[in-house]
Kinemage of the C-alpha trace (Angstrom):
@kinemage 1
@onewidth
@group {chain A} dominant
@subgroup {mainchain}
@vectorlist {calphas} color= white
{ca unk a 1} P 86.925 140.487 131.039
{ca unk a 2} L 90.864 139.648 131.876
{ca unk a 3} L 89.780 136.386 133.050
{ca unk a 4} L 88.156 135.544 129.291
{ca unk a 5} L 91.569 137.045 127.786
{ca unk a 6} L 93.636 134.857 130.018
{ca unk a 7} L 91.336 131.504 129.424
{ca unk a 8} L 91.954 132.493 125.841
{ca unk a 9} L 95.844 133.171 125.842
{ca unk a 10} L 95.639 129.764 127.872
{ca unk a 11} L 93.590 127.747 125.222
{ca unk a 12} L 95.915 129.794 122.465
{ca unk a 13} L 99.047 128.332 124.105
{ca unk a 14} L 97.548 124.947 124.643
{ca unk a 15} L 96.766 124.545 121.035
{ca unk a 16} L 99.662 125.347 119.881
{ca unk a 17} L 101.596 123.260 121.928
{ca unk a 18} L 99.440 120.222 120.422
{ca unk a 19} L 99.879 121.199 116.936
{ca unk a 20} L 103.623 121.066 117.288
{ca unk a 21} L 103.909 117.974 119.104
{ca unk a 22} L 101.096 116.732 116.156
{ca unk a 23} L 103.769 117.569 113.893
{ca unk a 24} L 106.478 115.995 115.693
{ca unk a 25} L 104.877 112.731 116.148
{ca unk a 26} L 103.747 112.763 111.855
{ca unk a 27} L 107.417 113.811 111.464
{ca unk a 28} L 108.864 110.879 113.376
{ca unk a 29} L 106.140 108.294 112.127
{ca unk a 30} L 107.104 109.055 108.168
{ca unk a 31} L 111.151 108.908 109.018
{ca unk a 32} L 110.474 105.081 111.014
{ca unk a 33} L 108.085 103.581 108.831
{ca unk a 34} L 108.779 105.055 105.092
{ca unk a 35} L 112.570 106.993 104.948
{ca unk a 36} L 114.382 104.409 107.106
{ca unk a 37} L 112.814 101.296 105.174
{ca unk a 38} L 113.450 102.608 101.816
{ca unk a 39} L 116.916 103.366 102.938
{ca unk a 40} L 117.698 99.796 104.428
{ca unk a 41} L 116.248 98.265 101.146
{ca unk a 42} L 118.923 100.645 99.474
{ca unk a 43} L 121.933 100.031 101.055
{ca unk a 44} L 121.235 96.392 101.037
{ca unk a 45} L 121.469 96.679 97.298
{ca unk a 46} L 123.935 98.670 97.373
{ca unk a 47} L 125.891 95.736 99.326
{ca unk a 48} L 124.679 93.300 96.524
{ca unk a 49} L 126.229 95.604 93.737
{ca unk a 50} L 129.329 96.023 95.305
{ca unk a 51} L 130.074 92.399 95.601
{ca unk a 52} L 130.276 92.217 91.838
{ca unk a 53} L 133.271 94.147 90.572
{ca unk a 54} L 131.029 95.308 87.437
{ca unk a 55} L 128.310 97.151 89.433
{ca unk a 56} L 130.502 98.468 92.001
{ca unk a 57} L 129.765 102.629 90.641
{ca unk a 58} L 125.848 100.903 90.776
{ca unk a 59} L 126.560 99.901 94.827
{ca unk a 60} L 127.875 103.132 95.789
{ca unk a 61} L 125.181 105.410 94.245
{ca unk a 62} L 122.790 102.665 96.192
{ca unk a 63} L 124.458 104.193 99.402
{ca unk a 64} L 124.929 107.575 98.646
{ca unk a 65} L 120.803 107.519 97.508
{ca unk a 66} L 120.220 105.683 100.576
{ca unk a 67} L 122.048 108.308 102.740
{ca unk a 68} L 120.210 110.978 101.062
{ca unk a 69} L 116.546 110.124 101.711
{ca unk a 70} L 117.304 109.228 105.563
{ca unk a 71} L 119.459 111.867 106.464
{ca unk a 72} L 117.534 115.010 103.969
């Protein structure tokens, strides 16, 4: 009977353990290939806009936006 408890608490603890690390690798996979593209395309435009004096406000919300979905 303790032995079926401790295979259990084992296989509890073992599962667990994947379904973090599950989450860690979906975690890093959507901040690689979605947030840091999306924010490279950003503050590229955000360069483009602020090397025209008109769109310079434009530019810098392009950067802050940029900032915002790769570091939230």
């Amino acid at each position: 009977m303790i032995t079926a408890i401790l295979i259990l608490a084992i296989l509890t603890a073992v599962l667990w353990l994947a379904f973090k690390c599950t989450g860690l690798c979906l975690s890093i996979l959507l901040w690689v290939f979605i947030k840091l593209p999306i924010a490279m395309f950003l503050w590229s435009l955000g360069l483009v806009f602020c090397c025209t004096i008109l769109l310079i406000p434009i530019g810098i919300a392009m950067f802050r936006m940029g900032g915002n979905i790769l570091f939230a």
